[in-house]
C-alpha positions as CSV (number, residue, x, y, z in Angstrom):
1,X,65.9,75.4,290.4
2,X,68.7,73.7,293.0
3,X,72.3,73.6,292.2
4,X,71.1,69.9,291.6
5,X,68.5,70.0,289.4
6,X,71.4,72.6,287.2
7,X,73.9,69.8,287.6
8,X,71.9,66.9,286.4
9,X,70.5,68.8,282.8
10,X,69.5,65.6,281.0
11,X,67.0,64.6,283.5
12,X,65.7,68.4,283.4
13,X,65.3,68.7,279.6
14,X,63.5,65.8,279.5
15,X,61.3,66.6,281.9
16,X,61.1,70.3,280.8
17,X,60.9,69.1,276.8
18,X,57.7,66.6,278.0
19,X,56.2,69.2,279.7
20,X,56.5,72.2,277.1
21,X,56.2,70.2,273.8
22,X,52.5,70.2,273.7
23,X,52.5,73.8,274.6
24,X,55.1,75.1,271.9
25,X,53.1,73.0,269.4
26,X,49.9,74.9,269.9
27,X,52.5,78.2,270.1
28,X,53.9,77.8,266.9
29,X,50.4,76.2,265.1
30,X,48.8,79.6,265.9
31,X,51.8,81.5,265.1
32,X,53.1,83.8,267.9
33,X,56.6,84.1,268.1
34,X,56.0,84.3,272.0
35,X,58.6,86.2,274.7
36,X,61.5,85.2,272.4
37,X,59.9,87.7,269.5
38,X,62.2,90.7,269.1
39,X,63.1,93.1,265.7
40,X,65.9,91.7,264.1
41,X,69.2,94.4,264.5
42,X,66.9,96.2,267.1
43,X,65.6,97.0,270.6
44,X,65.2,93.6,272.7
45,X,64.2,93.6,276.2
46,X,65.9,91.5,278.9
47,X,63.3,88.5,279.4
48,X,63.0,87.8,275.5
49,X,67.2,87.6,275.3
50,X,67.2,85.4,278.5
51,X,64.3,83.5,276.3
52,X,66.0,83.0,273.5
53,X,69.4,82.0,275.5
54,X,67.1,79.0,277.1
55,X,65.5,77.9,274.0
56,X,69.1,77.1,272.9
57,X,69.7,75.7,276.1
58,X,67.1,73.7,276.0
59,X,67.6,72.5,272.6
60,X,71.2,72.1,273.3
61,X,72.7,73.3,270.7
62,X,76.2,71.8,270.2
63,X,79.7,73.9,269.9
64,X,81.2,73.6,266.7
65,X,82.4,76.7,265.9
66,X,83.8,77.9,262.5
67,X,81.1,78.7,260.3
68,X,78.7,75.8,261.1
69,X,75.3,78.0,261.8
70,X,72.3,76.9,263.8
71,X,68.5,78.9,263.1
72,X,67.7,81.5,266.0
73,X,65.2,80.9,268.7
74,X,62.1,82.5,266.8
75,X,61.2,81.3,263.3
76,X,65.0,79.6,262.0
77,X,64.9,82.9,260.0
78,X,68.4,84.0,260.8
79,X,71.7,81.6,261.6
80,X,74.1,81.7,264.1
81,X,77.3,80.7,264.6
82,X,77.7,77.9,267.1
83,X,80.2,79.5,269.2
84,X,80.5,81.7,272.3
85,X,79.8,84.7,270.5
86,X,77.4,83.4,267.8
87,X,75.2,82.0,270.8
88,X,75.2,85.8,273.0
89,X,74.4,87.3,269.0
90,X,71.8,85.3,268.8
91,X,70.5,85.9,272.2
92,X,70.6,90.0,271.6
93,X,69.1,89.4,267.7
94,X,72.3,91.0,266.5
95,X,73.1,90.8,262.5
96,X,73.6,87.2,261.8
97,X,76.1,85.1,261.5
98,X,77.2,86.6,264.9
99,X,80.0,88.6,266.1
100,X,83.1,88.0,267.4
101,X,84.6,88.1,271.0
102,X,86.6,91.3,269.6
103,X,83.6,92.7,267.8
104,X,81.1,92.5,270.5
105,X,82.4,95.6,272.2
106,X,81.3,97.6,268.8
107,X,77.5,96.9,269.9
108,X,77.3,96.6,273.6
109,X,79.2,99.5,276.2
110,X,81.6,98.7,279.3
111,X,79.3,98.8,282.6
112,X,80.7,97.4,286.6
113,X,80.0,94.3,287.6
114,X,77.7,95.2,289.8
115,X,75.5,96.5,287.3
116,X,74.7,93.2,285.5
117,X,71.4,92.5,284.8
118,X,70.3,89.8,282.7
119,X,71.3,89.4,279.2
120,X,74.3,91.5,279.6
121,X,77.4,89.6,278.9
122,X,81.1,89.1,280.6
123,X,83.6,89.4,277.6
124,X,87.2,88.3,277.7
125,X,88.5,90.1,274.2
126,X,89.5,87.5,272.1
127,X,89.1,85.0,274.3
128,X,85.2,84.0,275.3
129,X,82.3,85.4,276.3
130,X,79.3,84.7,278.0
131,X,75.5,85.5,278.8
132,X,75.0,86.5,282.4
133,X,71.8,85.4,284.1
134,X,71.7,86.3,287.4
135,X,73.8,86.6,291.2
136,X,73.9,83.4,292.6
137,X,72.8,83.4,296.3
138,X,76.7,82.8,297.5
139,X,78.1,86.1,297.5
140,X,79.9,86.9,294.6
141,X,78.8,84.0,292.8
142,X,77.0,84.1,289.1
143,X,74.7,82.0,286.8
144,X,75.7,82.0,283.3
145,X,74.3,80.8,279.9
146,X,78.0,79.8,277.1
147,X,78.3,77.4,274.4
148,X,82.0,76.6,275.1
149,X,83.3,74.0,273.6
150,X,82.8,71.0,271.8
151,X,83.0,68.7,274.8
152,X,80.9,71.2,276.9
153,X,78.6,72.4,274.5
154,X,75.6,74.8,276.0
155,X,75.6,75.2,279.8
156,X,73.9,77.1,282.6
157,X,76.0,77.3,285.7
158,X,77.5,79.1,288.4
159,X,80.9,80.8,288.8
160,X,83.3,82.8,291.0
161,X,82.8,86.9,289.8
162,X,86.2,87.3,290.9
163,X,87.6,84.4,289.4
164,X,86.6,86.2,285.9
165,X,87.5,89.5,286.8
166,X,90.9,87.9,287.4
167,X,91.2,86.3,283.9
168,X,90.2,90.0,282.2
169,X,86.6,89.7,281.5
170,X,84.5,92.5,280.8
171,X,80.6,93.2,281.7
172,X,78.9,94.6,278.6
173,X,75.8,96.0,277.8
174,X,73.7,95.6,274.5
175,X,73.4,99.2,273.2
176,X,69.7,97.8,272.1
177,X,68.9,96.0,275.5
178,X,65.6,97.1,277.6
179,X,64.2,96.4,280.5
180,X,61.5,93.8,280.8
């Protein structure tokens, strides 16, 4: 996807939701959970919490914080906070309603930078936190998933590593996370 095509979501998720919306029908009418299926409070591998971040994504699911809650990415069988931290929870199929920026280093351990790997987070205690995605082909540079803020709601975009680093964010790993 070009920088573009990230810049100008509206035009994507429509095009995306016309696409897929056939396709999730028959999904959920036959009843597989699909990639986003993981055990609740258990392991979870990499493509289904990058699955479940873009099913929110997709759905855009608006900040609001406090203890408005929104149904996971599976079944609606769990709720989430819609906040920073209630979103990543919900990505990693933590204990609903979600943890907290200073709660999320109970599950997840301190790795380098250049160890992310999708669906491991960048955590500024206290502060905000968010999904990673992937290393943007600008050095340095990297795609994120957050719910922010109520005029920002859910986004996918780029950032300056350093420019986090800088402001005291910590990569993270999910203590439950595998690959795949």
């Amino acid at each position: 996807m070009t920088d573009t095509e990230q810049a100008n979501p509206s035009r994507r998720r429509l095009l995306t939701s016309a696409l897929l919306l056939p396709a999730a029908a028959a999904v959920g009418a036959l009843g597989f959970a699909g990639a986003a299926h993981a055990d609740y409070n258990g392991p979870i591998k990499r493509s289904q919490v990058m699955n479940r971040a873009h099913e929110w994504f997709e759905r855009n699911v608006q900040y609001v914080g406090g203890s408005d809650t929104e149904p996971d990415a599976v079944h609606g069988c769990h709720r989430y906070r819609t906040d920073c931290s209630g979103f990543v929870s919900m990505c990693w199929h933590s204990p609903a309603p979600g943890h907290s920026t200073r709660s999320l280093p109970d599950i997840s351990r301190q790795i380098l930078w250049r160890e992310l790997k999708a669906g491991d987070i960048v955590n500024a205690y206290d502060n905000h936190t968010m999904l990673f995605d992937s290393w943007s082909i600008d050095s340095g540079y990297m795609w994120y998933y957050d719910l922010a803020t109520p005029a920002l709601d859910m986004r996918h975009q780029r950032i300056d590593a350093n420019l986090l680093q800088n402001q005291g964010y910590i990569p993270r790993r999910y203590k439950f996370i595998e690959n795949g």
